[in-house]
VMD Tcl script that builds the backbone (N, CA, C; Angstrom):
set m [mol new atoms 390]
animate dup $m
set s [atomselect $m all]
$s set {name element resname resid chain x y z} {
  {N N UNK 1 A -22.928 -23.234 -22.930}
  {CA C UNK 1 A -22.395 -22.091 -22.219}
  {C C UNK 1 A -20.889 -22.029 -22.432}
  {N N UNK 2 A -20.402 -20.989 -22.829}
  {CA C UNK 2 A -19.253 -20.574 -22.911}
  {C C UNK 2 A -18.345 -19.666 -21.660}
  {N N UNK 3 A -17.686 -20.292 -21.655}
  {CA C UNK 3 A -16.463 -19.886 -19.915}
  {C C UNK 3 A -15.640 -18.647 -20.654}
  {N N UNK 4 A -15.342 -17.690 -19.456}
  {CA C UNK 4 A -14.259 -16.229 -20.345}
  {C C UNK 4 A -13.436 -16.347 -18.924}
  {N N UNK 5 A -12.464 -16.285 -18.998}
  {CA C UNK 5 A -11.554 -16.034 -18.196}
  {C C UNK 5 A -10.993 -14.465 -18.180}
  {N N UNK 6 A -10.287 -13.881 -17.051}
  {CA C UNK 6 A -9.340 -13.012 -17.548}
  {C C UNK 6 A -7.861 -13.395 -16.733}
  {N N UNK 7 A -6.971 -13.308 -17.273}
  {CA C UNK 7 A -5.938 -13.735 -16.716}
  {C C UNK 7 A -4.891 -12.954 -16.984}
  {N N UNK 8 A -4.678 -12.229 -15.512}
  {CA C UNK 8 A -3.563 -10.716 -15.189}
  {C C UNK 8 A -2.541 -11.678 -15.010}
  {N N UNK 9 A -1.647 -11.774 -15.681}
  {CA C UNK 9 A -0.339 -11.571 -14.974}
  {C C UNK 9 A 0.920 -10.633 -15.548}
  {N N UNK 10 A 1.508 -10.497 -14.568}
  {CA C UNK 10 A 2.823 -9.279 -15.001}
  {C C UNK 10 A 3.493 -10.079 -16.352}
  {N N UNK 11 A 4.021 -11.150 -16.038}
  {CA C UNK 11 A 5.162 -10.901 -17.294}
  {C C UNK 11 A 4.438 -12.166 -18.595}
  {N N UNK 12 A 4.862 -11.613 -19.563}
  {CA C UNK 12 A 4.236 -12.186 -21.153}
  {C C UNK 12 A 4.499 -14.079 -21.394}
  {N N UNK 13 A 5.542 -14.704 -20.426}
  {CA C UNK 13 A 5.009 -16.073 -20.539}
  {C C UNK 13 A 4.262 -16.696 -19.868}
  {N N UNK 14 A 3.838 -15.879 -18.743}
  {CA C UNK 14 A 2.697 -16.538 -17.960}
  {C C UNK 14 A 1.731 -16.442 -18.413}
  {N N UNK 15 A 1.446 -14.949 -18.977}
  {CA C UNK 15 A -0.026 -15.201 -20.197}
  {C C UNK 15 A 0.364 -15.858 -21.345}
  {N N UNK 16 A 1.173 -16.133 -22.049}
  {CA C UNK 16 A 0.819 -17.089 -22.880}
  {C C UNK 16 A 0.822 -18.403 -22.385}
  {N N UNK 17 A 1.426 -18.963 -21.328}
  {CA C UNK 17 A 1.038 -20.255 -20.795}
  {C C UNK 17 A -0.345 -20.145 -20.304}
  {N N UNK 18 A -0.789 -18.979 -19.450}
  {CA C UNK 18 A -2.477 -19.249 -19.240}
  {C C UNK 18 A -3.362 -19.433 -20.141}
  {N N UNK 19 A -3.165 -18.462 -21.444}
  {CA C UNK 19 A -3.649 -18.317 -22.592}
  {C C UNK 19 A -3.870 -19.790 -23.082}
  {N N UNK 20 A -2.314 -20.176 -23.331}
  {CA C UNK 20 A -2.678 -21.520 -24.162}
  {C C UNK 20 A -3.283 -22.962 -23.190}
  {N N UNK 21 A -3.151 -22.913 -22.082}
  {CA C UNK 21 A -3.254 -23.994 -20.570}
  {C C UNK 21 A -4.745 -23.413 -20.919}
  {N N UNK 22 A -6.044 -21.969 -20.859}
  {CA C UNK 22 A -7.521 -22.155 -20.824}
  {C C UNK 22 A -8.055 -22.183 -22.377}
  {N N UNK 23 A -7.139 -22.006 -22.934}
  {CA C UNK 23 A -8.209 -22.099 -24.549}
  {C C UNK 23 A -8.795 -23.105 -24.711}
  {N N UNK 24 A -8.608 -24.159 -24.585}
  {CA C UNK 24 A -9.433 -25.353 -24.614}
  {C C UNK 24 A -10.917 -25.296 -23.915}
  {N N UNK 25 A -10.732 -24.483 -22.717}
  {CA C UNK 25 A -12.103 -24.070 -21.886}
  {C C UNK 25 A -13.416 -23.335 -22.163}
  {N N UNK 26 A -12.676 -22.138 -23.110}
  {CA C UNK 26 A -13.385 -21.518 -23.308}
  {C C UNK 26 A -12.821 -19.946 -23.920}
  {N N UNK 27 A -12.793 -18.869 -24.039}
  {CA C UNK 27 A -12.395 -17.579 -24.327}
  {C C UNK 27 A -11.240 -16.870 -23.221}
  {N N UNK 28 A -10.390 -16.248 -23.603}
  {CA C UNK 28 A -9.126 -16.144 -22.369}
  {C C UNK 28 A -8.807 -14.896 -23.327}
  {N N UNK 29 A -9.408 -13.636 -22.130}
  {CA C UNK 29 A -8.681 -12.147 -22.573}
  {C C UNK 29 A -6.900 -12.544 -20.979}
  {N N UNK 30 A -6.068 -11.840 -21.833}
  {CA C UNK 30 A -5.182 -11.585 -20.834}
  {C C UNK 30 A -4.697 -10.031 -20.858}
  {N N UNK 31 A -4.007 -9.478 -19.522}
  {CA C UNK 31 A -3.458 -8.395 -19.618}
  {C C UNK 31 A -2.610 -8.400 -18.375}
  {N N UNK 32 A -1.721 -7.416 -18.605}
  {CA C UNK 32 A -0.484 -6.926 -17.581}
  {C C UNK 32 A -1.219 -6.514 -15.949}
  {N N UNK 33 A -2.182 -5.911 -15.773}
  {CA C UNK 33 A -2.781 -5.516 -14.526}
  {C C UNK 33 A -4.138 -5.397 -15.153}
  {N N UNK 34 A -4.527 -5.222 -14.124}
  {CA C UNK 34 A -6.479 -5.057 -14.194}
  {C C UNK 34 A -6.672 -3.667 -14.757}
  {N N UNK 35 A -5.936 -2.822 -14.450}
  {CA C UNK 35 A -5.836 -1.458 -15.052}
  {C C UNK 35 A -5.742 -1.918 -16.849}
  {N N UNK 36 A -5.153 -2.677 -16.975}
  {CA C UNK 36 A -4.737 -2.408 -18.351}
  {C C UNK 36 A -6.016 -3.423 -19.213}
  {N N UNK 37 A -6.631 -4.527 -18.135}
  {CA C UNK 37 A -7.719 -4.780 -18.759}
  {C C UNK 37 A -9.216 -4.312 -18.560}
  {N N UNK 38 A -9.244 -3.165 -18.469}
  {CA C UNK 38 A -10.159 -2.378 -18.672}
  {C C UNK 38 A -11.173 -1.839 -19.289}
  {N N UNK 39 A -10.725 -2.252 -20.871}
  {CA C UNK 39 A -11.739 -2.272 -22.099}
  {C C UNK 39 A -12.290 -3.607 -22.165}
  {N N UNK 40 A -12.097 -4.284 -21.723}
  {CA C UNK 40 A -12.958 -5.336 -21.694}
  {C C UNK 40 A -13.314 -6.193 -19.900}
  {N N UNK 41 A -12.951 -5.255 -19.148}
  {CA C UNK 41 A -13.214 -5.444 -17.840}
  {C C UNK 41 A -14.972 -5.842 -17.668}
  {N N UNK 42 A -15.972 -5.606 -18.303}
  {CA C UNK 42 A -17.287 -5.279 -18.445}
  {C C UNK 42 A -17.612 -7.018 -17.796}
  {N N UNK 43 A -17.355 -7.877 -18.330}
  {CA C UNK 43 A -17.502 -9.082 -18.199}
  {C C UNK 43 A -17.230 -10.143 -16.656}
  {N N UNK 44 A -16.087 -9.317 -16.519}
  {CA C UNK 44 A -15.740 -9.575 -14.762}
  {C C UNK 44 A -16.137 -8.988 -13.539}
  {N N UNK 45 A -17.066 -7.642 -14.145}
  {CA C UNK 45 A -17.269 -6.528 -13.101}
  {C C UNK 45 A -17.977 -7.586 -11.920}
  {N N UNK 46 A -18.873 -8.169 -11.760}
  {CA C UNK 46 A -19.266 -8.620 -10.482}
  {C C UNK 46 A -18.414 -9.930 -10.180}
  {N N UNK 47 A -18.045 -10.654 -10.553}
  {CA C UNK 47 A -17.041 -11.633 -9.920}
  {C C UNK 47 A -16.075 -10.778 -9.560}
  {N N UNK 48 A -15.459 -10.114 -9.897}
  {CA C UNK 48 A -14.016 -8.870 -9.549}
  {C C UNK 48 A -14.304 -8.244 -8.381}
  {N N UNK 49 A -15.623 -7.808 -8.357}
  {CA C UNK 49 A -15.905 -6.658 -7.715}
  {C C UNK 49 A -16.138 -7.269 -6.060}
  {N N UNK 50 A -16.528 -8.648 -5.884}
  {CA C UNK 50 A -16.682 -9.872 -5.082}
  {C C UNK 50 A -15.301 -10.144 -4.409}
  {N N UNK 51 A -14.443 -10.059 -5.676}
  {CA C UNK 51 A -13.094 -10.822 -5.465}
  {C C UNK 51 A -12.418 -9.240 -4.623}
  {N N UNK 52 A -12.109 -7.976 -4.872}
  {CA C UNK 52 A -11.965 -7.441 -4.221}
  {C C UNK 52 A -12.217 -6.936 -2.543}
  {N N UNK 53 A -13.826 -7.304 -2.445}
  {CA C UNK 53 A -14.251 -7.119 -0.948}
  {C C UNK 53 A -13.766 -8.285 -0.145}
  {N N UNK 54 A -13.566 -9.576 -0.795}
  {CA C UNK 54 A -13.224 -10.708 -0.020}
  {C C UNK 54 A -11.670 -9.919 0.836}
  {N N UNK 55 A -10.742 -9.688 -0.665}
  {CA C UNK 55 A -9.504 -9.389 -0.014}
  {C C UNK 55 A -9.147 -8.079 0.839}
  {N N UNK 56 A -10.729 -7.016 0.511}
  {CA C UNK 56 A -10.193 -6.288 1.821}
  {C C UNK 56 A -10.572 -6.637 3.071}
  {N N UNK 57 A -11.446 -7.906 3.213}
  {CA C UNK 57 A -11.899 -8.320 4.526}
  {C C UNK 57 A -10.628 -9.004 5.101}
  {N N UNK 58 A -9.869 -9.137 4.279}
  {CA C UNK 58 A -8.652 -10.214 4.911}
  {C C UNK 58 A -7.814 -9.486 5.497}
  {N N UNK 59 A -7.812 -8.151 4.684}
  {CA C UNK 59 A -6.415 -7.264 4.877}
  {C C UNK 59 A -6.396 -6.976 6.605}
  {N N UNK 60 A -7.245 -6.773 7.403}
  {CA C UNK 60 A -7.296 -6.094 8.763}
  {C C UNK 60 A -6.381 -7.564 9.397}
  {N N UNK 61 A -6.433 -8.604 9.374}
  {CA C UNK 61 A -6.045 -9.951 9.894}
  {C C UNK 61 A -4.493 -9.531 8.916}
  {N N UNK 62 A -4.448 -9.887 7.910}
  {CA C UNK 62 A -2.723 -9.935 7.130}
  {C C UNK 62 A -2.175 -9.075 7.931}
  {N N UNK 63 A -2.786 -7.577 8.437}
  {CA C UNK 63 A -1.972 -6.202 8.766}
  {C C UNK 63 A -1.283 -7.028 10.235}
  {N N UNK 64 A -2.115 -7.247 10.850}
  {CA C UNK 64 A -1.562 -7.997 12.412}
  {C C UNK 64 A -1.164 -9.008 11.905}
  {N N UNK 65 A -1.038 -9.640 11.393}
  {CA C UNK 65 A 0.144 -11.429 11.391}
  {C C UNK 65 A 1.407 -10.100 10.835}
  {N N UNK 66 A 1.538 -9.534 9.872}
  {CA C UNK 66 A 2.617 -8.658 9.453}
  {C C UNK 66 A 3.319 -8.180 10.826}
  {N N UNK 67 A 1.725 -7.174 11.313}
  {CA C UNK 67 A 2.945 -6.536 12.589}
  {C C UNK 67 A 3.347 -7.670 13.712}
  {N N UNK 68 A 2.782 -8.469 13.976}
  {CA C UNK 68 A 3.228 -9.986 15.026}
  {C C UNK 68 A 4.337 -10.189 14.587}
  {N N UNK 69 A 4.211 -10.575 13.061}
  {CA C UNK 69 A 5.514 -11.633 13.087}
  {C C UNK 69 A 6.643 -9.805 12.645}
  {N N UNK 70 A 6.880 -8.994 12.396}
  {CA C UNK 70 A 7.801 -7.506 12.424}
  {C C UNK 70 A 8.210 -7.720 14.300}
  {N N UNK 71 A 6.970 -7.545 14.823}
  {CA C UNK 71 A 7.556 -7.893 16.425}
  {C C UNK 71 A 8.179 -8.892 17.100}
  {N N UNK 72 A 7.529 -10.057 16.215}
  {CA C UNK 72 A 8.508 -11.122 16.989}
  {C C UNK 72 A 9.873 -11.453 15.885}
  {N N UNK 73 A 10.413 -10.754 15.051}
  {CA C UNK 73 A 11.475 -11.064 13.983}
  {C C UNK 73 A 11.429 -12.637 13.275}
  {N N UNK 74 A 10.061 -12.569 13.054}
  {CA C UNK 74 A 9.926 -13.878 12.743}
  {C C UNK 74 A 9.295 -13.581 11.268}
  {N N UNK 75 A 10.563 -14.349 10.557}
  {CA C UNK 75 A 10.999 -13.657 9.156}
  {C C UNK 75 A 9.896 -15.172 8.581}
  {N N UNK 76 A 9.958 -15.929 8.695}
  {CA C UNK 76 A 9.524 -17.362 8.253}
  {C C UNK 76 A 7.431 -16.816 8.102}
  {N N UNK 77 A 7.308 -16.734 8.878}
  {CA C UNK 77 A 5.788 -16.179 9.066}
  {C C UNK 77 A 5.663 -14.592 8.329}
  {N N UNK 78 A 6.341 -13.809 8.468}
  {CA C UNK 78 A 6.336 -12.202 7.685}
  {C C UNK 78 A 6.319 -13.311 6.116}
  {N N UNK 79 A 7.261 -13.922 5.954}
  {CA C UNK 79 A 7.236 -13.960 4.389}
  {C C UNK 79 A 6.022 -14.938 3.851}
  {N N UNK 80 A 5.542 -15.839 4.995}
  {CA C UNK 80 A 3.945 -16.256 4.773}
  {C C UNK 80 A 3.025 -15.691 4.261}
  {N N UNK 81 A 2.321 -14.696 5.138}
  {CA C UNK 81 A 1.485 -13.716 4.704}
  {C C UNK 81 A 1.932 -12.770 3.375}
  {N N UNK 82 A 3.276 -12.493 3.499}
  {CA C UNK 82 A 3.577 -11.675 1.866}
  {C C UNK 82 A 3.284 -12.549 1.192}
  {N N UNK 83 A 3.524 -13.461 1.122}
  {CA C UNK 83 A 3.257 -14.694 0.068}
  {C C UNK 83 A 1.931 -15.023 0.065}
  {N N UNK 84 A 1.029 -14.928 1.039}
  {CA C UNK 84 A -0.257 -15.038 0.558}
  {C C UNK 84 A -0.890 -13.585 0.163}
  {N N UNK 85 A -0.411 -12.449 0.416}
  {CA C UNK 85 A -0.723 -11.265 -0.030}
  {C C UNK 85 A -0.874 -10.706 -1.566}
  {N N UNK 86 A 0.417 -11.550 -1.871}
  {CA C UNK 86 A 1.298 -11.367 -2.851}
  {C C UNK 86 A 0.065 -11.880 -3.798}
  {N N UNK 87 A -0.051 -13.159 -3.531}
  {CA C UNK 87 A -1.165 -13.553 -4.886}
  {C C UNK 87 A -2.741 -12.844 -4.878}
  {N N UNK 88 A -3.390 -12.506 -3.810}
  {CA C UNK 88 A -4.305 -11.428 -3.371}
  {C C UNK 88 A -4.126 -10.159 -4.425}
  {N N UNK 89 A -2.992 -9.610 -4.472}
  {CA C UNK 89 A -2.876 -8.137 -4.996}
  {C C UNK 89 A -3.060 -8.446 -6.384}
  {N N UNK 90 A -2.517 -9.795 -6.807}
  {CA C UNK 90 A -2.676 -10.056 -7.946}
  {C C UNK 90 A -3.892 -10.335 -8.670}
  {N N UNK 91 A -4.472 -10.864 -7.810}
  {CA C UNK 91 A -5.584 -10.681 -8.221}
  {C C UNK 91 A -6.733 -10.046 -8.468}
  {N N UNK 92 A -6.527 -9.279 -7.817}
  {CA C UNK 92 A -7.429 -7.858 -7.437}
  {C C UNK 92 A -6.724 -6.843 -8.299}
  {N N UNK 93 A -5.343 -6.869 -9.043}
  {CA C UNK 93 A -4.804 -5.533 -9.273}
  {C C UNK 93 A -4.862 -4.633 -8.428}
  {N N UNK 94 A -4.139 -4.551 -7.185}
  {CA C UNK 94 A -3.750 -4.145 -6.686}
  {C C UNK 94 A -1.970 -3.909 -6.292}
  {N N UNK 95 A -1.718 -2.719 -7.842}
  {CA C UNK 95 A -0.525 -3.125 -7.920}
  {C C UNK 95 A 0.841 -2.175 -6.885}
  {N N UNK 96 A -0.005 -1.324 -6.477}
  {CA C UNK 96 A 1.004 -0.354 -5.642}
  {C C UNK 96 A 0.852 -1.139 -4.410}
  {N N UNK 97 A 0.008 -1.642 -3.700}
  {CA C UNK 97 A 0.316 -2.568 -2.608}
  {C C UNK 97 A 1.246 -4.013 -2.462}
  {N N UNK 98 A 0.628 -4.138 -3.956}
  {CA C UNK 98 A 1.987 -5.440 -4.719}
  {C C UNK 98 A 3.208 -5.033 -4.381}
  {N N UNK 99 A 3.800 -4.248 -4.842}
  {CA C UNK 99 A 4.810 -3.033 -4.824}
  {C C UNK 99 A 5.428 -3.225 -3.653}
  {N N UNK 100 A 4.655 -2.945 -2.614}
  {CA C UNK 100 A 5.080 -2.793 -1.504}
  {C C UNK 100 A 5.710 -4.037 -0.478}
  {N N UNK 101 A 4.468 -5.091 -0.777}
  {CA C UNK 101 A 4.731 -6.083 -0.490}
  {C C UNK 101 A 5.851 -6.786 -1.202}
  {N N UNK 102 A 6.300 -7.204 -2.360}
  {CA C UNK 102 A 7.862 -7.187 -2.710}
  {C C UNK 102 A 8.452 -6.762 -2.305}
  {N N UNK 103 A 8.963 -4.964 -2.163}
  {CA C UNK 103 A 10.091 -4.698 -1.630}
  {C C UNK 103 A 10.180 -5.349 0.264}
  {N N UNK 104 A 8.784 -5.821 1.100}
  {CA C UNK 104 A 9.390 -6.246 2.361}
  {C C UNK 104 A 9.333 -7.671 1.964}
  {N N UNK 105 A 8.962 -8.451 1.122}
  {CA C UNK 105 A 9.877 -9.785 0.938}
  {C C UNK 105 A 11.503 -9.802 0.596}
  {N N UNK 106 A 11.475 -8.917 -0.292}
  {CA C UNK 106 A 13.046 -8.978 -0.830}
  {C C UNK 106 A 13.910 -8.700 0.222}
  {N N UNK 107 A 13.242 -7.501 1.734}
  {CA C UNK 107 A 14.357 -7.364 2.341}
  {C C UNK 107 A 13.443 -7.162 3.713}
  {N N UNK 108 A 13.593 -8.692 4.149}
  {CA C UNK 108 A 12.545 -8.148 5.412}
  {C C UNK 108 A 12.813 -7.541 6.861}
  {N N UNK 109 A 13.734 -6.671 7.326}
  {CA C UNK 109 A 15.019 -6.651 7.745}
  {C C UNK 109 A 14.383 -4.533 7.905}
  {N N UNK 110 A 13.889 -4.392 6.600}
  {CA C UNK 110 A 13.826 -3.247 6.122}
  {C C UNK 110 A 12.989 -2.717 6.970}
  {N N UNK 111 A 13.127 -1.585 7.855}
  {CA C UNK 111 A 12.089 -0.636 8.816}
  {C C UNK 111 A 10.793 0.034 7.863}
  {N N UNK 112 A 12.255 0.477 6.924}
  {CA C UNK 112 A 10.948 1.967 6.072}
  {C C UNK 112 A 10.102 0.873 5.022}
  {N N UNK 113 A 10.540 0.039 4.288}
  {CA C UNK 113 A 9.711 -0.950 3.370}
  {C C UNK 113 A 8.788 -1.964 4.848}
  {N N UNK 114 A 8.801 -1.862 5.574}
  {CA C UNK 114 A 7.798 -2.742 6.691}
  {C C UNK 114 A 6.903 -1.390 6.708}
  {N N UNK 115 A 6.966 -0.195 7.331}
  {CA C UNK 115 A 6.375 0.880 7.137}
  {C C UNK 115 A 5.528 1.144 5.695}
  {N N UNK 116 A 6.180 1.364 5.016}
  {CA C UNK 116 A 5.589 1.107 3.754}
  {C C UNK 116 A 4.479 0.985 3.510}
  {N N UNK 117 A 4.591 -0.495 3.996}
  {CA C UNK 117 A 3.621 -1.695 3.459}
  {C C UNK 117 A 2.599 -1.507 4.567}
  {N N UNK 118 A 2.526 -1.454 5.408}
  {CA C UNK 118 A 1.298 -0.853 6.624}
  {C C UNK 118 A 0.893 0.460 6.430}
  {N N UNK 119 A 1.125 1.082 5.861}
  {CA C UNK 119 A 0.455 1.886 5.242}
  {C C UNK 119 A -0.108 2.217 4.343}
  {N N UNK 120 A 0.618 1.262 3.054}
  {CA C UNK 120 A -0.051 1.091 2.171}
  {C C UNK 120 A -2.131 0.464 2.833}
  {N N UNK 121 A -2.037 -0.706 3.641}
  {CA C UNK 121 A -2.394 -1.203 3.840}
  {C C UNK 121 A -3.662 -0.678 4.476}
  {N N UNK 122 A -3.240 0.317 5.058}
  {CA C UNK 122 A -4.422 1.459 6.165}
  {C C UNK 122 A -4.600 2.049 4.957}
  {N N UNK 123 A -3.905 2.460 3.909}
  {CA C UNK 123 A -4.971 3.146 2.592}
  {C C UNK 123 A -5.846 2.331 1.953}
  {N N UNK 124 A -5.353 1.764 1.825}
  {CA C UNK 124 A -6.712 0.499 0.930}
  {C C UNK 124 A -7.732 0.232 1.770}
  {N N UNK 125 A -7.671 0.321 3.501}
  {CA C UNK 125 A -8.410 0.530 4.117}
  {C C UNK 125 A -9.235 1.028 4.420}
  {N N UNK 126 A -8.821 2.239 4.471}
  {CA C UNK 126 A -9.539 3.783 4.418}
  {C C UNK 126 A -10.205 3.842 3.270}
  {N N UNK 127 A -9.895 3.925 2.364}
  {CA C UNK 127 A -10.486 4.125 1.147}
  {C C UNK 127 A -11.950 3.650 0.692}
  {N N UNK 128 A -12.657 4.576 -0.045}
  {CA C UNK 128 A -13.954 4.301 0.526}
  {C C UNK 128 A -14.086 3.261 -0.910}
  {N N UNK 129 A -15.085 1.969 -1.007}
  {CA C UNK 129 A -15.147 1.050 -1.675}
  {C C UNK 129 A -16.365 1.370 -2.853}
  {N N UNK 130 A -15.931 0.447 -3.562}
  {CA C UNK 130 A -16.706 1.262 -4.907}
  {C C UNK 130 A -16.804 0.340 -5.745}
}
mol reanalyze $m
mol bondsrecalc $m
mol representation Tube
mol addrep $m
């Protein structure tokens, strides 16, 4: 049995370090977002499709630790959850919520980027699953 990986990441030395770190394993497509691996997405559709529902089950729990720690100015815990968000979006390609979640790490301080990002958050929500 032969192992296929796919391995998203944004910038070109992390896929070639993943690239060259799973070749030994087995077959390793890489690409910039899940969007962009798409022509050969066929192979991941049900592990992906798994990996997505997990992370919108999480999102309703991330949205409240976000607004807790926005209410209690508790910057140490806000940048927790971005940080566990952060690798979530990544994985899922979910890159406009990515998006979002960066700009309230970079400045957590920020009203309209905290806004933002909770809304982003109620869209991915809303949104009917597929």
């Amino acid at each position: 049995m032969s192992l296929r990986f796919l391995v998203v990441e944004d910038d070109a030395a992390s896929r070639e370090f993943a690239r060259s770190s799973l070749a030994p394993f087995g077959i390793v497509d890489t690409a910039r977002t899940l969007s962009d691996a798409d022509w050969h997405a066929a192979p991941y559709d049900p592990p992906l499709r798994r990996m997505r529902e997990l992370f919108l089950d999480e999102l309703p729990q991330q949205r409240e630790r976000i607004a807790t720690a926005l209410a209690d100015g508790d910057v140490d815990a806000l940048r927790a959850v971005l940080h566990q968000m952060r690798a979530g979006c990544g994985f899922v390609g979910a890159t406009a919520l990515s998006a979002a979640v960066d700009a309230l790490h970079a400045e957590p301080g920020r009203r309209d980027a905290a806004l933002a990002l909770l809304g982003r958050i109620d869209d991915a929500l809303a949104a009917p699953s597929g």
